[in-house]
N, C-alpha and C positions, 0 to 999 in steps of 0.2 A: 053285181060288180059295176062298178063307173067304167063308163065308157072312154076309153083312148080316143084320141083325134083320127087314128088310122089303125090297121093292123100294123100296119110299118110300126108307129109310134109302138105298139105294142110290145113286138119285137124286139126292139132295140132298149125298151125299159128292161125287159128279161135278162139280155147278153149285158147290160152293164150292170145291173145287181149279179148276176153269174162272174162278171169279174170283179165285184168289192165279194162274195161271197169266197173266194177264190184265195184273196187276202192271205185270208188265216194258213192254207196250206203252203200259200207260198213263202210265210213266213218259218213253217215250221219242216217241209216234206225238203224242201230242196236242198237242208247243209245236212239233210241225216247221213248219207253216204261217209261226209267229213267228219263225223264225230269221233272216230279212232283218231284219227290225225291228231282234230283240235285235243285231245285226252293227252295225246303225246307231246304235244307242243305247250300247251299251256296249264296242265298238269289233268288230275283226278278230277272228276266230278262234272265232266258236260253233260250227263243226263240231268242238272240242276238249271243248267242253260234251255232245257226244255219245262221243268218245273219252274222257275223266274217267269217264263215266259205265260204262261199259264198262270197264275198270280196276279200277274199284271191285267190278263184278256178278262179274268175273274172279276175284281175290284172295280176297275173304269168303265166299265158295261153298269156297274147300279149306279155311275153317279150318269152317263152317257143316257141312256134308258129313259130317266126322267126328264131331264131337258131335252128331248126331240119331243117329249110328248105336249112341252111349254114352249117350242119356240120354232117345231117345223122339223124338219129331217133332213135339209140340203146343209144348212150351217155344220150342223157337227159332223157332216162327212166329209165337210172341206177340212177343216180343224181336224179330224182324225186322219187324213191323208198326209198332212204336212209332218203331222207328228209319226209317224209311221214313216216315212222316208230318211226323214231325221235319224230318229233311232237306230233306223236299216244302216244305216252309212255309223253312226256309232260302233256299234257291234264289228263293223268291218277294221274299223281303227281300234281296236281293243288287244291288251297285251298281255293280259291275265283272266283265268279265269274269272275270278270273283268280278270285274271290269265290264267282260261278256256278259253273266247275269246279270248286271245293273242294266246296261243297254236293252238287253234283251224286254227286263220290266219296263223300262219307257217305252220301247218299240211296240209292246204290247197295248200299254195304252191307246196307243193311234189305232192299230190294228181291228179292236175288237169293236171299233164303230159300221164298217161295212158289214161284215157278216151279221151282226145284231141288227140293225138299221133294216138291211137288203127282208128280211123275213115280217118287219114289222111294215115295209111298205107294202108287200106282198097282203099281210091281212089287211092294210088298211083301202084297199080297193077289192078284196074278195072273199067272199063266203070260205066254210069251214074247207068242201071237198073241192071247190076253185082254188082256194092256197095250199092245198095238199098235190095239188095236180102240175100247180105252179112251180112250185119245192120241189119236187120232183122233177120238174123241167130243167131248171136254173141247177140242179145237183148233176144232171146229165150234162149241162152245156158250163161248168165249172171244172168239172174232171179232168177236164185237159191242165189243170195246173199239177192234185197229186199225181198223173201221170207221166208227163214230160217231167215233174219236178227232178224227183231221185236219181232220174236218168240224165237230167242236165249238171246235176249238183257232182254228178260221179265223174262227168267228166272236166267238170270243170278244176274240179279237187288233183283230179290225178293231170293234167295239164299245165294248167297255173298254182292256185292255192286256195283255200279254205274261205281268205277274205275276199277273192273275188267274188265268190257266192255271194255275200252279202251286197256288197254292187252292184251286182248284177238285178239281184233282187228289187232294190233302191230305185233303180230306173226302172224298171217295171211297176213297182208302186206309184212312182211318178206320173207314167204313161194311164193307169190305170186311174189317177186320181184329176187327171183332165178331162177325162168322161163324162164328169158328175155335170156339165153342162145342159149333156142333153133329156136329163130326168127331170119328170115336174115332179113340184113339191105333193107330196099325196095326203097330207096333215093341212089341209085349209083352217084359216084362223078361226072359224066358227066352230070346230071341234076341237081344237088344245086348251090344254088346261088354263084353268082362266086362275085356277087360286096360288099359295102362294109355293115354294118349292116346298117348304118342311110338311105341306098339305099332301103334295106329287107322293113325298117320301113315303109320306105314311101309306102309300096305295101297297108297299112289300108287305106290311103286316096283314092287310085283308087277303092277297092272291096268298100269303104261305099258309092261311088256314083256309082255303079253296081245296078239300080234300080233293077235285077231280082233276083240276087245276095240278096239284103236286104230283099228284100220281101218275100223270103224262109227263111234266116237269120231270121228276125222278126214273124213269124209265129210259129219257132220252140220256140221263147224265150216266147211269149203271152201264148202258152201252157204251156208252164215251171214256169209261173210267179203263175199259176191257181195250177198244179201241186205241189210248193212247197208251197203254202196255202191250200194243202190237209195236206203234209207233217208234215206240222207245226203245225197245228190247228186240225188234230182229235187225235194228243193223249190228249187234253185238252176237246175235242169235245164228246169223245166216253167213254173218264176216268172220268172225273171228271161232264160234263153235262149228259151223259145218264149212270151212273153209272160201266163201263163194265170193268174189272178185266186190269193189264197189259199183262201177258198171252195171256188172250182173243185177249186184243186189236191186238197181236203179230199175232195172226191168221186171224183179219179180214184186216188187214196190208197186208196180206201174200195175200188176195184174189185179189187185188189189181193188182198183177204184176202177176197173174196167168191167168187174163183178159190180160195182155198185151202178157203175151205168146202166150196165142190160136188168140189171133189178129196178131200178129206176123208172127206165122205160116200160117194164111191165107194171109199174105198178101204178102208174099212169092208165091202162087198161084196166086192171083189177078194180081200183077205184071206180069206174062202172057198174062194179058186178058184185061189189063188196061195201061193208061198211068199216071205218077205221078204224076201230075195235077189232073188227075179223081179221084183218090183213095183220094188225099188230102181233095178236095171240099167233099166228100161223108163223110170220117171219120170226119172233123170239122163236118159237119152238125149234126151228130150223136153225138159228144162231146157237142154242141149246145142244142142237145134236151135233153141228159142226165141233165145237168144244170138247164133248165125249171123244169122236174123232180124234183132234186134235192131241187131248193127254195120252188116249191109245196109241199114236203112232210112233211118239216125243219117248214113251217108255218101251216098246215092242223094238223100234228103229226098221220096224217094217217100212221099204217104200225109203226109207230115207229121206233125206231133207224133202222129197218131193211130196208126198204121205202128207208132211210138214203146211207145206205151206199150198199146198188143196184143201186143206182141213182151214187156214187162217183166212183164205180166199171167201172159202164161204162162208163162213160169221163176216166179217169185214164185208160181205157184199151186201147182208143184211140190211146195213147202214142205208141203202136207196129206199127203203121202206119203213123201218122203223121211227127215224129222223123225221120225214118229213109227214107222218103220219101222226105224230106224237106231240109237234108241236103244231101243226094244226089244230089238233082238238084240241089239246091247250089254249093256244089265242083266242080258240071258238068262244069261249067265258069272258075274254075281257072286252071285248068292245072297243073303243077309242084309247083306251091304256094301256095299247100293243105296244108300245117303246118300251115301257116300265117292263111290262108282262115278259120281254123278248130280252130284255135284258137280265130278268130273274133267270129266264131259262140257260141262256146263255154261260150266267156264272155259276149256277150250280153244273152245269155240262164238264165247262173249263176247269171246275175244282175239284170235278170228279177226276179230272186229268192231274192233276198237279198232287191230287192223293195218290194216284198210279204211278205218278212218274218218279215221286219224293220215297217212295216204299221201293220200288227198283230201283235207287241208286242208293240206298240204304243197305241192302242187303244182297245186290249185283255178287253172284258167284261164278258168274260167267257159265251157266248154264240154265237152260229153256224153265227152270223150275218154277226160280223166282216172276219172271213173265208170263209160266201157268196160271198161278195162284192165282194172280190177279183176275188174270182173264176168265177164269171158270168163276171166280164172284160176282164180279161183272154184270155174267151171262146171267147168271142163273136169279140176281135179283132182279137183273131186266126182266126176266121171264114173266116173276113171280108179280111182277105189280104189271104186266100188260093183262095177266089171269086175273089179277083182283076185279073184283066187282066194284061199280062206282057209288059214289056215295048218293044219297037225295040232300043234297044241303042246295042253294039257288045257286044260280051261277052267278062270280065276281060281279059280270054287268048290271045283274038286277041288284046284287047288295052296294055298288057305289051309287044307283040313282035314289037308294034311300035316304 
């Protein structure tokens, strides 16, 4: 790992990639509470206002990805801030649905520069189990956004209104995107891409036939697909089927990523004792058996909402291990073409979401079923590729310096 000017320096790179990583929840955790409103107010279909927005974090992540890797990592974070704030404040002035999802796919744009960006600076100063341990860190000291989110969003909906949320958001993006000061560039000119972009481009067709490469890639997005069919589906799940306040819902939201913390935190430990392979296989198995859980309780009504959302807690806590263990060994392959590589990951993650999110407003019965389905496929393909065995093909790095 290249050496910081200080541990201070150190520190303070972590907690500002922890708040561009943070971004993305704050774009999406904090108006969930609002989404019955916004449904009421400006008709059917705000779970597309979470698929738009996923669309968008999808698509400008592969053009974003390459140009960090040709021009540096601070430009497009500035450029992804502004356009993020912009969007943020769009969305807030919007008068109809379809208007909101437009916004939304801009705001997205901006958005999916931090969180992509923040992982690729992380590899590009550390070995595989140092950005595992990083990920891990920056996912503990980012949680403060999906936790306070739901619970600021709940009240701020039932207070004032729906678009304040977005506002409110707006300035926080802002505040968050004047940070990027104090990060050095971690892309020095002697390592970016020297040829020309349709060159850059082409680096997506070698990592998609990287069988080791995708099979971490695909694991992290299978969780994600599960993940954002929790997102989606329990403010409809917990609001409106088991009657629970938006407030509340803001808290039991909140317990959610407070699982991912303390999994987090241990797996900062385990990564001592374990290799990321082991930890992967054990936490799917465990996100596997939460799931069983889960359908058992949804159908028995044993335990009630509570049964519920103990069983979602702990697959969703999963998330502190899986995540950041998965795209770890991931980057591990590509070398200096963390941008590109961090941006594949990225949107295939995001599209797994925007499958999840476009199949529950498709078929939204207003009951836990349709948000099962999703979630036990989720799980169980996660599972089933953290068990696969890896391939022997070379790794991306050795096949781009041929």
């Amino acid at each position: 790992m290249e050496k910081f000017t200080s541990k201070t320096a150190e520190v303070m790179f972590l907690i500002v990639l922890s708040a561009f990583m943070a971004v993305n929840s704050l774009a999406t955790d904090v108006y969930l509470p609002a989404l019955p409103v916004m449904a009421g107010e400006l008709g059917a279909g705000s779970e597309f206002t979470i698929t738009g927005y996923l669309l968008g974090f999808m698509i400008a992540q592969l053009v974003w990805g390459p140009i960090s890797d040709k021009i540096g990592r601070i430009k497009p974070l500035i450029a992804g801030s502004v356009i993020f704030v912009l969007g943020t404040v769009g969305c807030a002035m919007s008068t109809s649905m379809p208007e909101l999802v437009c916004w939304r796919v801009f705001q997205a744009t901006g958005a999916c520069v931090g969180p992509m960006l923040s992982r690729a600076m992380i590899r590009d100063v550390c070995t595989a189990k140092e950005a595992a341990d990083k990920l891990s860190l920056v996912t503990m000291i980012m949680a403060v956004a999906p936790i306070a989110g739901p619970l600021l969003g709940g009240i701020i909906v039932v207070t004032f209104s729906w678009q304040m949320i977005f506002y409110a958001v707006a300035c926080i993006g802002a505040a968050i995107g004047l940070m990027i000061h104090v990060l050095p560039e971690t892309l020095p000119e002697n390592r970016r891409q020297s040829t020309s972009m349709r060159h850059v481009f082409n680096i997506y067709g070698i990592l998609i036939k990287d069988f080791t490469f995708m099979k971490y890639t695909l694991c992290i997005a299978m969780f994600y697909m599960a993940a954002y069919a929790v997102i989606a589906g329990t403010p409809f799940m917990y609001i409106t089927y088991y009657g629970i306040s938006e407030v509340y819902y803001g808290l039991l939201f909140g317990l959610n990523v407070i699982g991912v913390m303390v999994v987090s935190f241990f797996n900062r430990h385990l990564l001592r004792l374990y290799t990321l392979d082991v930890l992967l296989k054990y936490s799917t198995g465990i996100a596997s058996l939460a799931v069983v859980l889960l359908v058992f309780f949804v159908k028995t009504t044993l335990l009630g909402v509570y049964g519920v959302v103990g069983a979602i807690i702990l697959m969703f806590s999963m998330n502190g291990i899986i995540a950041a263990c998965s795209t770890a060994a991931a980057l591990d392959h590509v070398g200096d073409k963390a941008g590109t590589a961090a941006a594949l990951i990225g949107s295939l993650q995001y599209g797994s979401g925007i499958v999840s999110t476009f199949f529950l407003g498709l078929i939204n019965n207003h009951t836990p079923w349709p948000m099962l389905t999703v979630i036990v496929a989720g799980i169980f393909c996660c599972t089933i590729l953290a068990w696969m065995p890896q391939g022997r093909q070379p790794s991306t790095v050795r096949v781009l310096k041929t």
